[in-house]
C-alpha positions as CSV (number, residue, x, y, z in Angstrom):
1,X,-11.8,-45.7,-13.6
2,X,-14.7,-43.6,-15.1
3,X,-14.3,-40.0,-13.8
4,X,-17.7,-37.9,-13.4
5,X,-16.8,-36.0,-11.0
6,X,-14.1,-33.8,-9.0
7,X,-14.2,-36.5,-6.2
8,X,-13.4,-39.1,-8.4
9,X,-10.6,-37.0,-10.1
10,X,-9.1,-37.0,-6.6
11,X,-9.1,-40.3,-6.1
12,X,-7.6,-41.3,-8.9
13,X,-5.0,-39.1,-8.2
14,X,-4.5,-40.2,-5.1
15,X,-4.1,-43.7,-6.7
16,X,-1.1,-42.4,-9.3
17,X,0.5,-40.5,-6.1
18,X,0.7,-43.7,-3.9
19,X,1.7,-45.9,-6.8
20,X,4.5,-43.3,-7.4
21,X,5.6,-43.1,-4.1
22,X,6.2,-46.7,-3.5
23,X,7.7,-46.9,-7.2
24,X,10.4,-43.8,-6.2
25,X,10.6,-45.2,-2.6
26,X,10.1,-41.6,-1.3
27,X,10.9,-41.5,1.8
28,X,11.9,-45.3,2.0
29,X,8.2,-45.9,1.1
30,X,9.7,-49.4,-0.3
31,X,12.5,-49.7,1.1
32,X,11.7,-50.1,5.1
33,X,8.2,-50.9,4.0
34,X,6.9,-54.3,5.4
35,X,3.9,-56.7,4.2
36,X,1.6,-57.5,6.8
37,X,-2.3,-59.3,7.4
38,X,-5.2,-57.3,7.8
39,X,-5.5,-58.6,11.1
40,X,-1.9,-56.5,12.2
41,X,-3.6,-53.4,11.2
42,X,-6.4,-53.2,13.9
43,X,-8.7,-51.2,12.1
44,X,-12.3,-52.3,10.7
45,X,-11.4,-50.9,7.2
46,X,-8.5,-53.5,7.3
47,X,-10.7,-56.4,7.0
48,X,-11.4,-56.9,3.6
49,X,-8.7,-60.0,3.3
50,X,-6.3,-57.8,1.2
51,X,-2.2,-57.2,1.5
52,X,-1.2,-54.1,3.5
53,X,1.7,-52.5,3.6
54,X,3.0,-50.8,6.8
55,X,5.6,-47.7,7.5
56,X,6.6,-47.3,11.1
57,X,9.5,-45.0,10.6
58,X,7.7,-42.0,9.4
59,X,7.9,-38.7,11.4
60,X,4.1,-38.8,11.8
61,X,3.6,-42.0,13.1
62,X,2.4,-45.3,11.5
63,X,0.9,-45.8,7.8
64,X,-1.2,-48.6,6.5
65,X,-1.4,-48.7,3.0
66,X,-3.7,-51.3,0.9
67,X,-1.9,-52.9,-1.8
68,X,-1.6,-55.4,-4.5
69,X,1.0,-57.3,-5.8
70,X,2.9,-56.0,-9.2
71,X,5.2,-57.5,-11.5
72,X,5.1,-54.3,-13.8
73,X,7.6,-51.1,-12.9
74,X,7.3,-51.6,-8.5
75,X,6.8,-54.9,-6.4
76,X,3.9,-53.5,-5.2
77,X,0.8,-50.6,-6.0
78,X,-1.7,-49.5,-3.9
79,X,-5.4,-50.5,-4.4
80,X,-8.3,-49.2,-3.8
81,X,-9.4,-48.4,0.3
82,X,-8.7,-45.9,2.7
83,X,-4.6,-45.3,3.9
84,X,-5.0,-45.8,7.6
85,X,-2.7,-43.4,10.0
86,X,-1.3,-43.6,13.3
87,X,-0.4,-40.4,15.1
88,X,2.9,-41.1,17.1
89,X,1.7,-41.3,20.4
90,X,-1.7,-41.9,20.1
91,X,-3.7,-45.0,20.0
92,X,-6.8,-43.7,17.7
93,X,-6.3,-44.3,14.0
94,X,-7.7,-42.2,11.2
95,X,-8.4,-42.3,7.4
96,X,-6.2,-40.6,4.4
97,X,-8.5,-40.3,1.6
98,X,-7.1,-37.8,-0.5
99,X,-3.6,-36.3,-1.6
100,X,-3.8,-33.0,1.1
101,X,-3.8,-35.3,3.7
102,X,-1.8,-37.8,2.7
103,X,0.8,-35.1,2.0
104,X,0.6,-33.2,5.3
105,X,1.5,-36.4,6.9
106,X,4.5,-37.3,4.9
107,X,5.6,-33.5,5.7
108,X,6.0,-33.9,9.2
109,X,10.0,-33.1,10.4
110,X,11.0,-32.2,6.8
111,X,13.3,-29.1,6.4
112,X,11.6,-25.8,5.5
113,X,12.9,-25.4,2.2
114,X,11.6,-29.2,2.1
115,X,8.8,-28.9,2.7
116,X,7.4,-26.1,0.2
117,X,8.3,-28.9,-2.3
118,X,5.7,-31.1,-0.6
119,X,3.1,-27.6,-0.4
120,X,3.7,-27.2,-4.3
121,X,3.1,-30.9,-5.0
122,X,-0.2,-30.6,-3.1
123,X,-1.0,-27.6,-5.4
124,X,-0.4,-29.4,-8.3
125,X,-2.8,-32.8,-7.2
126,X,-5.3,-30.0,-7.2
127,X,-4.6,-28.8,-10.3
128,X,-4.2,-32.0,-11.6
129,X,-7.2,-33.3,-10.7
130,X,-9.2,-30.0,-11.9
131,X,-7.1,-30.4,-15.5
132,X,-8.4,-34.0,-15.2
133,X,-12.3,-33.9,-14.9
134,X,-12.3,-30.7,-17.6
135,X,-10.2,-33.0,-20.0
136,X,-12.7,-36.2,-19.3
137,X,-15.6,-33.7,-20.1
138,X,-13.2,-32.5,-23.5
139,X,-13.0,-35.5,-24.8
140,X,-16.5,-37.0,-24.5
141,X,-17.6,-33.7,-26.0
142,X,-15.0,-35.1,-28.9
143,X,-16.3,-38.4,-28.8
144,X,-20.1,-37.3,-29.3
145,X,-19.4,-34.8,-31.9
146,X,-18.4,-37.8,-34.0
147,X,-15.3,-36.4,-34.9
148,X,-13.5,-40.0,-36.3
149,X,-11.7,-39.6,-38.7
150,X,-10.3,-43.4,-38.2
151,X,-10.5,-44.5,-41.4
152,X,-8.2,-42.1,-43.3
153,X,-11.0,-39.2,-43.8
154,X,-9.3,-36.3,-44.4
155,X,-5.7,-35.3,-45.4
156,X,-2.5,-36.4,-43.8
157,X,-2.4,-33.6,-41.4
158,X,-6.3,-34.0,-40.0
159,X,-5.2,-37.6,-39.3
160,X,-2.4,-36.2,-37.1
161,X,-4.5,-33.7,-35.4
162,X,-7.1,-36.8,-35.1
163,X,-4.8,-39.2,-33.2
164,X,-2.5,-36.0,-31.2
165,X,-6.2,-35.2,-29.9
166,X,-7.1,-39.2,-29.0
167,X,-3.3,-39.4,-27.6
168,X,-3.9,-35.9,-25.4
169,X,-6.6,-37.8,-23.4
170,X,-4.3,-41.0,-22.3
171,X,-2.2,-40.5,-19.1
172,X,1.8,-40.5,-18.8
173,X,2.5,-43.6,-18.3
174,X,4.4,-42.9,-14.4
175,X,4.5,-39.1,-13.4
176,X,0.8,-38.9,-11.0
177,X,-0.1,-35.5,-11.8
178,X,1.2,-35.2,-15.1
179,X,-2.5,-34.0,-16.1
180,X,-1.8,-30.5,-14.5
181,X,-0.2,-28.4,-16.9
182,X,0.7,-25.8,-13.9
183,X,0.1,-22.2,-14.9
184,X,-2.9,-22.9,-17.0
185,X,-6.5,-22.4,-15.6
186,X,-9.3,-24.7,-16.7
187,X,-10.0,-21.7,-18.6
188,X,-6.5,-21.3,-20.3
189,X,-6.9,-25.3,-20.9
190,X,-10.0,-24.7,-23.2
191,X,-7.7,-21.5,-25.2
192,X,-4.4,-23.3,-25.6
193,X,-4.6,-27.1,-25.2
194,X,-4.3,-29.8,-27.1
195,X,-7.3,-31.7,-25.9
196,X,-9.5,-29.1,-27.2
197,X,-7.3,-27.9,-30.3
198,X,-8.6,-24.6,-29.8
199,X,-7.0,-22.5,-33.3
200,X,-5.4,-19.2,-32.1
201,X,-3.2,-16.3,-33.4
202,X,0.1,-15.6,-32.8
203,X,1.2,-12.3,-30.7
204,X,4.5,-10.4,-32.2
205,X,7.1,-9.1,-30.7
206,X,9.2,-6.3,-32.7
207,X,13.0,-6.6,-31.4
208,X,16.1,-4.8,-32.3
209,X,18.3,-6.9,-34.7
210,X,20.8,-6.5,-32.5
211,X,19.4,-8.6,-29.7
212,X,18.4,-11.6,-32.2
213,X,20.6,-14.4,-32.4
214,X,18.9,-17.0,-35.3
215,X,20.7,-20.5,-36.7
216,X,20.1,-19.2,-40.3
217,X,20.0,-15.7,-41.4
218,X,17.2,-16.0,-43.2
219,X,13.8,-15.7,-41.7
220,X,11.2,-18.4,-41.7
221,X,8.3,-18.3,-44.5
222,X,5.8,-17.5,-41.7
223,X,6.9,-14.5,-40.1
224,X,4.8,-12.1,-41.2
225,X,5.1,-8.3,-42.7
226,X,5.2,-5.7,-39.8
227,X,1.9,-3.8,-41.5
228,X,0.3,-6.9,-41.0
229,X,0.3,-6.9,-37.2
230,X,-0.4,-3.3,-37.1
231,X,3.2,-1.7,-36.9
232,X,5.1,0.4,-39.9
233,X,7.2,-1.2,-42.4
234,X,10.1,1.5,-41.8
235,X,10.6,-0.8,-38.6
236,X,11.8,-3.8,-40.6
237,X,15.7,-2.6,-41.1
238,X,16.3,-2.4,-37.6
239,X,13.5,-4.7,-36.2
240,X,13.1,-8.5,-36.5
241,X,9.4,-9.9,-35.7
242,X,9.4,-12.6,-32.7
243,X,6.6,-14.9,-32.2
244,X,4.9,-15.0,-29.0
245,X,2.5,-17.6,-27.8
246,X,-1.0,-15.7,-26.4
247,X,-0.8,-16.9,-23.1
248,X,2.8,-15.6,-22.2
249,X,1.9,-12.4,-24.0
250,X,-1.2,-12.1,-21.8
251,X,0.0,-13.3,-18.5
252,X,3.8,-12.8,-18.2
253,X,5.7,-11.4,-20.7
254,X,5.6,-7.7,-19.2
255,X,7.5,-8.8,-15.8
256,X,9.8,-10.7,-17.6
257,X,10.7,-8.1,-20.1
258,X,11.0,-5.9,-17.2
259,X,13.2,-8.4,-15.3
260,X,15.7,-8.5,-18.1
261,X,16.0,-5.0,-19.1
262,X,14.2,-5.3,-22.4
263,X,10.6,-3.1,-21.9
264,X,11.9,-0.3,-23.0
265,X,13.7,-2.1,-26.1
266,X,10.9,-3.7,-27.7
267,X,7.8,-3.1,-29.1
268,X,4.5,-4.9,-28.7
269,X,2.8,-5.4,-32.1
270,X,-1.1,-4.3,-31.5
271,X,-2.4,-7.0,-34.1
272,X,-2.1,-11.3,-33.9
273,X,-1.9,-13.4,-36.7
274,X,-0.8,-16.7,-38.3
275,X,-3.3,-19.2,-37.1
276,X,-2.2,-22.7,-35.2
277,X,-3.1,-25.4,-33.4
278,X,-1.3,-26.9,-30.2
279,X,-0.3,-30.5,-30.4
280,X,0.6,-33.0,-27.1
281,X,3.4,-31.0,-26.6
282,X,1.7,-27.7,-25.9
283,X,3.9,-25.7,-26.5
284,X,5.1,-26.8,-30.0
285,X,2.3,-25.6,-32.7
286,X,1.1,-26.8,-35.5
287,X,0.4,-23.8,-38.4
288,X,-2.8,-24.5,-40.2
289,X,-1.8,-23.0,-43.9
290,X,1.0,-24.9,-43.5
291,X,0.6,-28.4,-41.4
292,X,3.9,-29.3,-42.1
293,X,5.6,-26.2,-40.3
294,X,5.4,-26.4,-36.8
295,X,6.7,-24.3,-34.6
296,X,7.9,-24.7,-31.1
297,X,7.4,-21.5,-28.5
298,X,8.1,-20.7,-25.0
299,X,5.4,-21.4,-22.3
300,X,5.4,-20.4,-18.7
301,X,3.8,-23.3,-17.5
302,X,5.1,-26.0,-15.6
303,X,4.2,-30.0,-16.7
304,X,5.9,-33.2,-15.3
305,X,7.1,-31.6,-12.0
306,X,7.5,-28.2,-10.5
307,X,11.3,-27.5,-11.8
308,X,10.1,-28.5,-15.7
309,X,9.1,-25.4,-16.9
310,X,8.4,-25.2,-21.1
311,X,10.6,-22.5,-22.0
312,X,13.0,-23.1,-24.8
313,X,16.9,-22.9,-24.0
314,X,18.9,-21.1,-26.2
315,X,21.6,-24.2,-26.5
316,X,18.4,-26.2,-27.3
317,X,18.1,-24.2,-30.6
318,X,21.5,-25.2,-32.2
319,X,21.6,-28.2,-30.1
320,X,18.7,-30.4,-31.7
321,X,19.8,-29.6,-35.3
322,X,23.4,-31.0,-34.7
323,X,21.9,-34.4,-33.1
324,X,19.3,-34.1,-36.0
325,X,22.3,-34.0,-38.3
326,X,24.3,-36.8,-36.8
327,X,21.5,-39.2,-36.7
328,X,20.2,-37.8,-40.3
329,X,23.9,-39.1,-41.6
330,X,24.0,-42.4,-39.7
331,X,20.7,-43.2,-41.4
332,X,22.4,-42.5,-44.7
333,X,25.5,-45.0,-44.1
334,X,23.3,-48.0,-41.7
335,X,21.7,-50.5,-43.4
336,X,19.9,-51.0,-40.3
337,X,18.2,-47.4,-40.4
338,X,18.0,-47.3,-43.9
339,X,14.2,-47.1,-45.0
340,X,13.3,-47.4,-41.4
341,X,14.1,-43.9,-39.5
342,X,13.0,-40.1,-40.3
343,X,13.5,-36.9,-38.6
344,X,12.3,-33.9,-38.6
345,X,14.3,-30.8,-39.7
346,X,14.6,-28.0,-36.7
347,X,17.9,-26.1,-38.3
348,X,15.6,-23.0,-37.8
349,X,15.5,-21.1,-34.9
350,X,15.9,-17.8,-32.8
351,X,16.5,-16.5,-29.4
352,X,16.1,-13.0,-27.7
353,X,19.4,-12.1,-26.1
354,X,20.4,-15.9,-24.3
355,X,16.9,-16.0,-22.7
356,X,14.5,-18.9,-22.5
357,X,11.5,-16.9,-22.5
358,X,11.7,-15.5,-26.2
359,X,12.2,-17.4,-28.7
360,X,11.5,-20.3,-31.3
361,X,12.0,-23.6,-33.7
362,X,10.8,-24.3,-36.5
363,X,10.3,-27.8,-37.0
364,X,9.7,-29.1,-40.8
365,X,8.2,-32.8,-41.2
366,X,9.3,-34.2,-44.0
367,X,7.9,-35.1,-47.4
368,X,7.1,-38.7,-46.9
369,X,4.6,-37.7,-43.8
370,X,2.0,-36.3,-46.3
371,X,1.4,-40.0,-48.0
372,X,0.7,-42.0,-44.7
373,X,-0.5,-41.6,-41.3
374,X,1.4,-39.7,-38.4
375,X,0.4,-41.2,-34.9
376,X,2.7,-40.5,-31.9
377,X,3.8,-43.7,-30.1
378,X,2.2,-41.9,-26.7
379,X,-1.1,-42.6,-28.1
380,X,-1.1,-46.1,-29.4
381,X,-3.2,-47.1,-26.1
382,X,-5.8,-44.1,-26.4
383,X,-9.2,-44.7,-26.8
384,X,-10.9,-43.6,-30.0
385,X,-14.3,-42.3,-30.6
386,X,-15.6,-46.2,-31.7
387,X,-14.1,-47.2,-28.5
388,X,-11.7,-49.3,-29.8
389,X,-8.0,-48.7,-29.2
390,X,-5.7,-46.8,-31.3
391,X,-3.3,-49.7,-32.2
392,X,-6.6,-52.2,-32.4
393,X,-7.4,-49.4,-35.6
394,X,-4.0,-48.8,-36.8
395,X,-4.0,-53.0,-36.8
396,X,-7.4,-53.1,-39.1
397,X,-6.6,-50.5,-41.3
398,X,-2.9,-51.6,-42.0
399,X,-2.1,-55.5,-40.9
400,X,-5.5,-56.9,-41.9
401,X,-6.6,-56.6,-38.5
402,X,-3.4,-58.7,-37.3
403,X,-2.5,-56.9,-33.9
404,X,0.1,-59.3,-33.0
405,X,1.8,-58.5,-36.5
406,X,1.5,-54.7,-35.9
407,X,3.6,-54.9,-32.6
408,X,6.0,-57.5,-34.0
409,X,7.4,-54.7,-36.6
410,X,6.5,-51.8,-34.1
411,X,9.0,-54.1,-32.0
412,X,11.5,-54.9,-34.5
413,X,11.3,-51.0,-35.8
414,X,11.8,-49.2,-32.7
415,X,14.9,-52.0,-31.3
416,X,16.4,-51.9,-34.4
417,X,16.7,-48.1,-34.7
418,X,18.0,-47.7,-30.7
419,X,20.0,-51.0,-30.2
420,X,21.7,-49.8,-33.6
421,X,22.7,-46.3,-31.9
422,X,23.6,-47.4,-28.5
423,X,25.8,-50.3,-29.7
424,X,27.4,-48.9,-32.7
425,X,27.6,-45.3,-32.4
426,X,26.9,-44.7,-28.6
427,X,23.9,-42.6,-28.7
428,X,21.2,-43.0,-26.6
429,X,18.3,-40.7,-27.3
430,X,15.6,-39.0,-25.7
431,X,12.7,-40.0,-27.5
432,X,10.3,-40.4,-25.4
433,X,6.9,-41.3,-26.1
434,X,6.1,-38.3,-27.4
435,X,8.6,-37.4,-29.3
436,X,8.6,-40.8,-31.4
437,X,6.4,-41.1,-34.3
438,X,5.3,-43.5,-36.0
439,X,4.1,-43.5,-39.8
440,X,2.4,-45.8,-41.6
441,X,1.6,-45.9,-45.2
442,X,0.6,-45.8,-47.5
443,X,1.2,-49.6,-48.4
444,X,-0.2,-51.8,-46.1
445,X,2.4,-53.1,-43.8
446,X,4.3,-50.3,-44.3
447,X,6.0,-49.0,-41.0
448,X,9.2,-46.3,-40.4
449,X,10.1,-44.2,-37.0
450,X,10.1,-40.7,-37.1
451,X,11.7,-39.1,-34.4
452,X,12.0,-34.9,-33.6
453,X,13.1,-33.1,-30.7
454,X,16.2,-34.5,-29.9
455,X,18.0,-32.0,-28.3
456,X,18.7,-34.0,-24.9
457,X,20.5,-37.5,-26.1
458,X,23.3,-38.8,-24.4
459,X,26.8,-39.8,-26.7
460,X,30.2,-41.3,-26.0
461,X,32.2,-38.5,-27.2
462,X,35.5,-40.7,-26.7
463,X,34.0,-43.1,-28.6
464,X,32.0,-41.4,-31.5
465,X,35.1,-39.6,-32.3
466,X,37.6,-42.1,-32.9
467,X,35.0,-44.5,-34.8
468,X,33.4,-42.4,-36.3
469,X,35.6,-39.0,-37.0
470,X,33.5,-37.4,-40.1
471,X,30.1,-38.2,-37.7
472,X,31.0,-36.9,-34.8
473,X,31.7,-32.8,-36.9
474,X,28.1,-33.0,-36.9
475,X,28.2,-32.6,-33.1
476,X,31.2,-31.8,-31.3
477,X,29.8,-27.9,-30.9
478,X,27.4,-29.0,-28.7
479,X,26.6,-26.4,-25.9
480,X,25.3,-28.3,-23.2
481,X,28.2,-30.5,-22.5
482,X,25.6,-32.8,-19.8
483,X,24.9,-34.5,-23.5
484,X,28.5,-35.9,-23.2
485,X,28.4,-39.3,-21.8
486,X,31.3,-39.8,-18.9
487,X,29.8,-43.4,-17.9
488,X,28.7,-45.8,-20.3
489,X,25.9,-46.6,-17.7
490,X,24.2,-43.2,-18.5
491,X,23.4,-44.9,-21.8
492,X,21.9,-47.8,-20.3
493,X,19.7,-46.0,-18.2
494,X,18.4,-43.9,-21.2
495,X,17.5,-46.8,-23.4
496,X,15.9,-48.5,-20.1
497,X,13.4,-45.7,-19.3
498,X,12.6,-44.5,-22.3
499,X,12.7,-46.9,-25.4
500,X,12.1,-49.9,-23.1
501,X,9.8,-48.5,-20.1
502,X,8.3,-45.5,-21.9
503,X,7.9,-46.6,-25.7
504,X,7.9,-50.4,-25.8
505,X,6.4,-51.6,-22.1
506,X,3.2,-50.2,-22.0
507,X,2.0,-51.1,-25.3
508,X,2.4,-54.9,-24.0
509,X,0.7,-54.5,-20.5
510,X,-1.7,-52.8,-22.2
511,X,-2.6,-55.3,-24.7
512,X,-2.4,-57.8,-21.8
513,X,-4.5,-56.0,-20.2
514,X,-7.1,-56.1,-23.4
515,X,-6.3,-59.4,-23.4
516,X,-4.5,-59.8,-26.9
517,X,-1.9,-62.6,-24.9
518,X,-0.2,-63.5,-21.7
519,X,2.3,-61.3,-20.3
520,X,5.0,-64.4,-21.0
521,X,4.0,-64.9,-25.0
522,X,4.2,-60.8,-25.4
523,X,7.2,-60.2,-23.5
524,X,8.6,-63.0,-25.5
525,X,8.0,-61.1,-29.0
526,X,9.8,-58.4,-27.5
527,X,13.2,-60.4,-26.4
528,X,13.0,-62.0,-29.6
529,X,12.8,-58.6,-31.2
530,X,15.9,-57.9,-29.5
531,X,17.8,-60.8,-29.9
532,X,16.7,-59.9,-33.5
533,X,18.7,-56.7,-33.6
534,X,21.6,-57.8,-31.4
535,X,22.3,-60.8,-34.4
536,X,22.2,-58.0,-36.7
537,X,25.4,-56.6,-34.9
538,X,27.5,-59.6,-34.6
539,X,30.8,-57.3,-34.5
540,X,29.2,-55.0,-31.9
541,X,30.1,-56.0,-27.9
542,X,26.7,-56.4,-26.5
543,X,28.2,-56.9,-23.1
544,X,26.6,-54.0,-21.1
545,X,23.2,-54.2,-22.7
546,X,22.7,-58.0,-21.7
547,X,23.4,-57.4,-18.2
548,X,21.4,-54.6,-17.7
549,X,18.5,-56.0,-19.7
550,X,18.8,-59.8,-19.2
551,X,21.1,-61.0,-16.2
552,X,19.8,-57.8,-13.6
553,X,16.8,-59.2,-11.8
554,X,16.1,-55.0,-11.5
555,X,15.7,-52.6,-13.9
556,X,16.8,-48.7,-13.8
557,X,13.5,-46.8,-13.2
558,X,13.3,-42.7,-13.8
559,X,12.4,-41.1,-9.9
560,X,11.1,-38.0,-11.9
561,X,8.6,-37.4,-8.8
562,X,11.4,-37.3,-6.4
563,X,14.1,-34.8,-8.6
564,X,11.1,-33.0,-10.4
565,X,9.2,-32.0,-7.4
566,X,9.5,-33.2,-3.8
567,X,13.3,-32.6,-4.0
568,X,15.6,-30.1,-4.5
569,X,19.1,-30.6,-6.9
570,X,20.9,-30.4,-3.9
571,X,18.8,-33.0,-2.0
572,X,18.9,-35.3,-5.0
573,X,22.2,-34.2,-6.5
574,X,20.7,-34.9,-9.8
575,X,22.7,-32.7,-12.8
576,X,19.3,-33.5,-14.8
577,X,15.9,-33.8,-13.1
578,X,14.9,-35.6,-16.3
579,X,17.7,-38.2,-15.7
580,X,17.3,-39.4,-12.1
581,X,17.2,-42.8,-11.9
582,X,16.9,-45.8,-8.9
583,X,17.6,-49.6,-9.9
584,X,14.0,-50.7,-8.0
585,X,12.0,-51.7,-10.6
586,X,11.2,-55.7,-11.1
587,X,12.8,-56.9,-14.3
588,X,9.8,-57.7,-16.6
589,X,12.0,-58.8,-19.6
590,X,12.5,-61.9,-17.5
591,X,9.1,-62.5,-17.8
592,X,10.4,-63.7,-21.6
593,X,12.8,-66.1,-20.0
């Protein structure tokens, strides 16, 4: 929808929320949720011959919702019209138009502790629609600079800045607000964001040796001298230099120093330097002198629900490197990875006394990334600046224009690489959308998977180490033992919602959406893809893959509203809010069948 105005930010907010709640069936949204005519609903707005969808077991009252059929991720998705209320014992309808009042309703009888979930989600539809309309204004700014550098202009690393900034303007694909990036003001979006790659200094941090903990005893290339950023070189034999991003050094870093004893330990360099630039992450920065160094810091904010806030955890440090490792050395000995997978190197990295609040990585990109282009599998649906879409230019510039050929290898690529792991080694990864790359170049045709970040996986240890004894030394220090897999199912469910639902789906309802093919023809590219990479492992036992892919009529769907936001761990009893899942969402593969 086009989005002039805060009004229309709201609605389409609004929109993502309802969608989301039937998806998660909050409160049984789904579940005791009934279909009925326009007539049943007895209100004039009703009449407009559509499907409604009707909830009389909420606390409130009754709720009318207008809706549309869905075959993708729910059965069904709210379209556009007013959600018409009932107050329990009255007869008098009214209109929800916006999230405030939507979410008022829905927090009728909830406990207290409850219901400030449902207050902080309100917040952040606010937020998210403010974040919205400011990033809609960013990136036609953007657009009307003529900023395109589509056709290879430029080095390596102002493509990737090109396509993280085009990407930084699309939507996550399922979380409603994930626009708000809670903490920032408009005005901290402009300073620190990626959709306006503002370039900014680093703040320093002088800390006692003592209290560092680094993966490598060396320090990094970029940490600067301590003259530099104003403080005397006699410092440096008892002082290390810690990198602070400018918005935690302006807005929180004094309480939290204070909070963990430290204020009086440290020192606060007067003087900033070592100029970067945020990518979609935010938090993780890219240095300009050196655009294959980036660097990943801690952030205060909150993005993807209330309880995901961007620090970076100690365990994380050590943690991503040893998965890094293990999939670095798979990729070394599998013919099916070979030529096809990269990853970055984060073996670098520091933490201030076990907390998440100080802190970095340093991730290196390698070599190969500086002959082709970099383009994160988030954005292959944004728009660009010629209005055409990211994967329609990627198509022209490197498959002759051949869309359908680019996502037959982007297929074959990404199932190869993750039916390989999950099958073979039993590694399921976290590599989301943003956090899978893909580079292509410099030949035409040319195609290989970068992934980073991987720091969150889930492995068979059981398995790995018996198999595969000199593999699993690169991991079995591992601090956060949730990585560990103690049901094969948890691997399932990773592969489902995030190679299949996060990385591979959209693409194809998007390009059905564009009209590049029925749903039936592109799903079929996809099961062929993956009936592709099953032949490949005719000694592997497929078993658990085909029933949760192909026999299930419903797929596992992520509830990242419900264990992110509107409930607590204790409510949801999920160990991970990032790894909540519901079996609700309508098989699409079989759309292929």
């Amino acid at each position: 929808m086009s989005i002039v105005s805060l009004d229309d930010a709201s609605d389409y907010i609004f929109a993502r929320v309802l969608d989301t709640l039937l998806r998660e069936d909050v409160q049984q949204f789904s579940s005791r949720g009934r279909q009925v005519s326009p007539e049943s609903v007895g209100h004039a707005a009703a009449q407009d011959g559509g499907d409604w969808w009707h909830l009389a077991h909420l606390a409130a009252g009754e709720l009318w919702i207008p809706v549309q059929a869905s075959a993708f991720m729910q059965r069904w998705r709210y379209r556009q019209g007013p959600v018409i209320a009932r107050p329990a014992g009255r007869d008098d309808p009214l209109e929800l138009t916006n999230c405030a009042a939507l979410l008022e309703w829905l927090s009728a009888g909830l406990e207290p502790s409850e219901l400030e979930h449902y207050r902080h989600f309100a917040i952040e539809c606010r937020e998210a629609a403010l974040h919205g309309l400011r990033c809609r204004q960013a990136q036609q700014d953007y657009f009307s600079a003529g900023r395109d550098q589509s056709q290879g202009e430029g080095g390596w690393a102002q493509r990737f800045l090109h396509y993280d900034r085009l990407a930084s303007y699309l939507d996550h694909p399922y979380y409603p607000t994930a626009r708000a990036k809670s903490g920032f003001s408009v005005e901290d979006l402009e300073r620190y964001a990626p959709e306006f790659q503002p370039r900014f200094q680093l703040r320093w941090l002088a800390v006692p040796r003592a209290f560092c903990q680094a993966s490598r005893a060396e320090e990094p290339h970029w940490i600067p001298d301590f003259a530099r950023v104003g403080l005397s070189e006699t410092l440096a034999a008892d002082y290390r230099l810690i990198p602070v991003h400018p918005f935690l050094w302006d807005q929180a870093l004094r309480p939290l120093l204070q909070d963990a004893g430290l204020d009086q330990q440290v020192i606060r360099a007067p003087g900033a330097c070592v100029e970067v630039v945020p990518t979609l992450s935010v938090r993780s920065l890219m240095l300009l002198e050196r655009p294959g160094t980036h660097i990943k810091l801690p952030l205060t904010i909150r993005t993807l629900g209330s309880r995901n806030i961007r620090t970076v955890k100690p365990s994380t440090i050590g943690d991503g490197q040893r998965v890094q490792d293990l999939l670095g050395a798979i990729a070394r000995q599998d013919e099916q990875l070979q030529g096809r997978l990269l990853l970055t190197d984060e073996s670098l990295g520091a933490h201030v006394d076990g907390h998440s609040f100080l802190g970095y990585i340093q991730r290196l990109y390698p070599q190969e990334v500086t002959d082709g282009t970099l383009v994160s599998v988030a954005g292959l649906l944004a728009v660009t600046p010629s209005g055409c879409r990211v994967f329609e230019e990627l198509s022209g510039r490197f498959y002759q224009g051949d869309t359908r050929a680019f996502l037959r290898h982007y297929l074959d690529l990404t199932l190869a690489v993750h039916v390989t792991l999950w099958l073979r080694y039993g590694i399921a990864l976290e590599s989301n959308q943003q956090n899978s790359m893909l580079l292509l170049g410099p030949a035409a045709g040319s195609m290989r998977l970068l992934l980073k970040d991987n720091d969150a996986p889930r492995i068979e240890r059981e398995s790995l180490a018996a198999r595969w004894p000199e593999l699993y030394r690169h991991v079995e220090g591992l601090q956060d033992q949730r990585i560990w897999s103690q049901d094969p199912l948890a691997l399932g469910q990773m592969f489902t919602t995030i190679t299949l639902q996060l990385n591979l789906a959209p693409l194809i309802e998007g390009m059905v959406q564009l009209r590049y093919g029925e749903r039936r023809e592109l799903y079929r590219l996809l099961l062929q893809a993956l009936e592709d990479s099953l032949a490949a492992l005719p000694n592997e036992d497929a078993t658990e893959l085909r029933r949760l892919l192909l026999e299930d009529d419903k797929l596992y769907a992520k509830y990242l509203l419900t264990a992110g936001t509107l409930q607590s761990k204790s409510h949801s009893g999920a160990a991970d809010i990032n790894k909540f899942y519901g079996k609700s969402a309508p098989n699409f593969l079989w759309e292929a069948l």
